[in-house]
C-alpha positions in Angstrom: 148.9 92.6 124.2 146.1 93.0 121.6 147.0 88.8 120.1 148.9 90.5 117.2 152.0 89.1 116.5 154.7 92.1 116.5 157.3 93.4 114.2 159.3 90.1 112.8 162.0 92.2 112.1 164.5 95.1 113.1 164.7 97.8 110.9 164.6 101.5 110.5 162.3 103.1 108.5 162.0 105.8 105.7 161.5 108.9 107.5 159.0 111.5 106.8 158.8 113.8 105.3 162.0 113.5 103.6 164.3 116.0 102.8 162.6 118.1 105.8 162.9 121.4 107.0 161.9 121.8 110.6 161.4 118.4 111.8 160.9 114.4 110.9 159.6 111.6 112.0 162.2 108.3 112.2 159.9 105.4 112.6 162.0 102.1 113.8 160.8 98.4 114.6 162.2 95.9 117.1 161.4 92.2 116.9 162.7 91.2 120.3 163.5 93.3 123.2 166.6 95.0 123.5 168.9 98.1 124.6 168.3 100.7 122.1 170.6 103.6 121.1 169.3 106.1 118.3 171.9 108.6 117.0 172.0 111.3 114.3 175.1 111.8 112.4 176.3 113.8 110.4 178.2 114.1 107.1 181.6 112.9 108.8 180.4 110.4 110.8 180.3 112.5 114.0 177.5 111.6 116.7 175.7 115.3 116.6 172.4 114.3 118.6 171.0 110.8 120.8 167.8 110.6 120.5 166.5 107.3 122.2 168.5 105.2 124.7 167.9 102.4 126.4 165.8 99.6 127.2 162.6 98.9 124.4 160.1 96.2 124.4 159.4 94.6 121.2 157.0 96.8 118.7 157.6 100.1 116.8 158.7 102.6 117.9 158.2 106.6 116.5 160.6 109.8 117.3 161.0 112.7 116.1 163.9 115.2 115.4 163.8 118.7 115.6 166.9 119.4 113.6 168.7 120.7 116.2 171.8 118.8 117.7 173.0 118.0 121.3 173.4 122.0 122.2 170.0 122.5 120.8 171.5 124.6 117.9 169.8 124.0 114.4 171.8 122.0 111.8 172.6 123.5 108.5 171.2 122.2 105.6 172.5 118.8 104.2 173.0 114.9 104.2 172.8 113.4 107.7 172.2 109.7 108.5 170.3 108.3 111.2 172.2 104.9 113.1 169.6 102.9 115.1 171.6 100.1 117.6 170.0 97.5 119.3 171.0 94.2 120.5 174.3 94.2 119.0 172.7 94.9 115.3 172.4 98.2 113.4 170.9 99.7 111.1 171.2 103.2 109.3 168.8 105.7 107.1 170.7 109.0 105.0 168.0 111.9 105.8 168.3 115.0 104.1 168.0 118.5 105.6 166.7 121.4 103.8 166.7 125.0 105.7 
């Protein structure tokens, strides 16, 4: 690496932009290596989309969602939640959707 110390935490981060239209960016941060899983959800709790999964070295991490879900269709407008898991810890971000 570059001698910088890396993220001292795991978290997920405000998306952008927020509420979105076409796409946005989820930005997320892992402090140690781990398994990663990165799901959208939506306003039942129902696993619509998997966006990142598997093994992730320690940094941050950007992806982005197109609004579509796991049949490439486009989402309607509304609340969804974004559920980042790693190592046995999660972490989760409401996102709104504006057609």
């Amino acid at each position: 690496g570059d001698g910088r110390p890396g993220p001292r935490e795991f978290r997920l981060m405000q998306n952008y932009p927020n509420p979105f239209n076409a796409s946005t960016t989820l930005t997320y941060a892992l402090s140690v290596s781990a398994d990663v899983t990165l799901e959208i959800l939506d306003g039942v709790g129902r696993v619509i989309r998997t966006l990142e999964r598997g093994p992730r070295a320690a940094g941050v991490y950007r992806c982005v969602w197109d609004g579509n879900d796991a049949r490439h269709t486009s989402v309607a407008s509304g609340v969804y939640h974004v559920r980042l898991s790693a190592g046995g810890r999660t972490d989760a971000l409401r996102i709104v959707m504006v057609r």
